[in-house]
Structure formats: C-alpha cells, structure tokens
C-alpha positions, 0 to 999 in steps of 0.5 A: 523471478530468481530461483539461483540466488539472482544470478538468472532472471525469468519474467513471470507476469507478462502483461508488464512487458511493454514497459508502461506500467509501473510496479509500486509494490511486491508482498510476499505472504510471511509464510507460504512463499508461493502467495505473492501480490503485485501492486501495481498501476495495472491494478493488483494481482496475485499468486498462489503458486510461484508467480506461475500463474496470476490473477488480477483481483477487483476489489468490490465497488473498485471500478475501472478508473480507479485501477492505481494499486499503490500498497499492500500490508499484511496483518502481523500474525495473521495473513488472512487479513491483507490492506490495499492502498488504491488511487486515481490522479484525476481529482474528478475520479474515485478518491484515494481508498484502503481496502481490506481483505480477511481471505488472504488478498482474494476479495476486499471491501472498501475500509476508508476513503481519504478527503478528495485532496489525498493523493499518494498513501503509504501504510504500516502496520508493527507487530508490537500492536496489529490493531495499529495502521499508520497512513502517510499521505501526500497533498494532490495540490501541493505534493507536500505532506497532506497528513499522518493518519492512524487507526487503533482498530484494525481500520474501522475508524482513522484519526488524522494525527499530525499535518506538521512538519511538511517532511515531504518538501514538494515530492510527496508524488514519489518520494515517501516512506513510512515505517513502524518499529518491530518492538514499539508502535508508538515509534513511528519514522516518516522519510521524505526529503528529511527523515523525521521519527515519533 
C-alpha cells in the first residue's frame, strides 16, 4: 500500500510474502476506500479497514480444494451485492463457480457451476444494465475460448451465447479479458490474442 502517491511502498497482506502464490485481482469498494478484497490463488480476502487487518472469506459449500479465487465484480450502484469467480485446475475436483454475495463480500452462495471443461472465467458487469453479467470462459482442454456467457438477471440463469470466434488462440490459461461499455450493455469487447467487439 502507497499512501504518497507511490513514491513508498509497505505490504499489507503478509501471508503472500514467500512468493508462491498469485494475486489474480484487487477490488476496491466504489465508495468506502477502506473496503477492498483480494482474489487470490490463497482464496479471497477482505478488508475493512485500509488493508490493516484482513479476513479470509470461505464462501458456503466452497471447500478447500477449490481455493483459486479468480474475479470480483461488484453490482453497479449497489455494493452490497458483490460476484465471486472460483476455480480448481485438476478437472477431478470442484468445477469452476460464480458466488454472489448480497452483504458486501462477507458471506456468498453458490450462483453457478460452469460445465466441467471451463477452466478460467472472467466477469463484467455495465452500469448501463446491472442486471446484466457477462462470462469469458476458456476451455480446460484446449485453452482457446470455451464460451461467452450472459445473464439477464442478476445470475439466476445464464445463457451461453457464442462459442465463435476462438479470439483466445491457445492462452486462454492467462491471456484474457473482458469488459462492457459504461454507457451500453449491448456493447461488449473480449481481448485475447485478438481483440474482438459486439
């Protein structure tokens, strides 16, 4: 954590300081700066106090094999309801799973399970259209693009849109993104090895 602009550094979350975990996301509450989680290979953890002090959340049925904490979105305009991307590589194990939380990040339940081939997920949500998530999911397989999904509301139910074009190549393991336009929910680009836009 900087607190001059980052001209000086400190570490605040300890337990990442023998260097073989992997920090996959940071999310900061859109209003209290205090409130920030950590998704992480380590699972997820959160804050409520500056990065002080955190607390490792266990989502409900999310049992210790399935640890990989990939994505955090928050809900446009209302930061009690908080999504959750988890994973697990060995194909034996837990599948990869939305949670959601409607507490700000300190409980979740299970949302969705995606089929057992999906292996990394990435979400967005645009403030145009909050009841709208989009998924980007890469094939445990193939590492190419497995599936875009979407959910209309709130992710009750998802909907698998398009499986074309493979705009992840063979590096869907690390190398993808997602995002939705502010002002459009309909406008949707996917980044890859190519750069694609709906």
């Amino acid at each position: 954590k900087s607190t001059d602009g980052g001209n000086n550094w400190t570490n605040v979350l300890a337990t990442f300081n023998n260097g073989t975990q992997n920090i996959f996301k940071l999310a900061m509450h859109p209003t209290n700066p205090n409130i920030l989680f950590c998704a992480s290979t380590n699972g997820l953890y959160r804050t409520n106090d500056g990065g002080t002090n955190w607390n490792l959340i266990t989502p409900t049925g999310l049992n210790s094999n399935d640890v990989d904490c990939y994505d955090l979105e928050f809900k446009p305009n209302d930061p009690l309801v908080v999504y959750l991307v988890s994973q697990w590589d060995d194909i034996s194990q837990d599948r990869t799973k939305i949670w959601k939380s409607t507490d700000t990040g300190l409980s979740f339940t299970l949302n969705y399970t995606f089929p057992q081939n999906v292996k990394n997920c990435l979400i967005e949500v645009s403030p145009a259209n909050p009841n709208i998530i989009y998924s980007l999911t890469s094939d445990r397989s193939s590492n190419g693009l497995y599936g875009i999904y979407k959910t209309t509301d709130n992710g009750t139910t998802w909907n698998l849109l398009a499986t074309t074009p493979n705009m992840l190549g063979t590096q869907g393991w690390y190398n993808m993104a997602i995002a939705v336009s502010p002002l459009d929910a309909n406008r949707v680009f996917v980044g890859g090895i190519w750069p694609h836009m709906s």
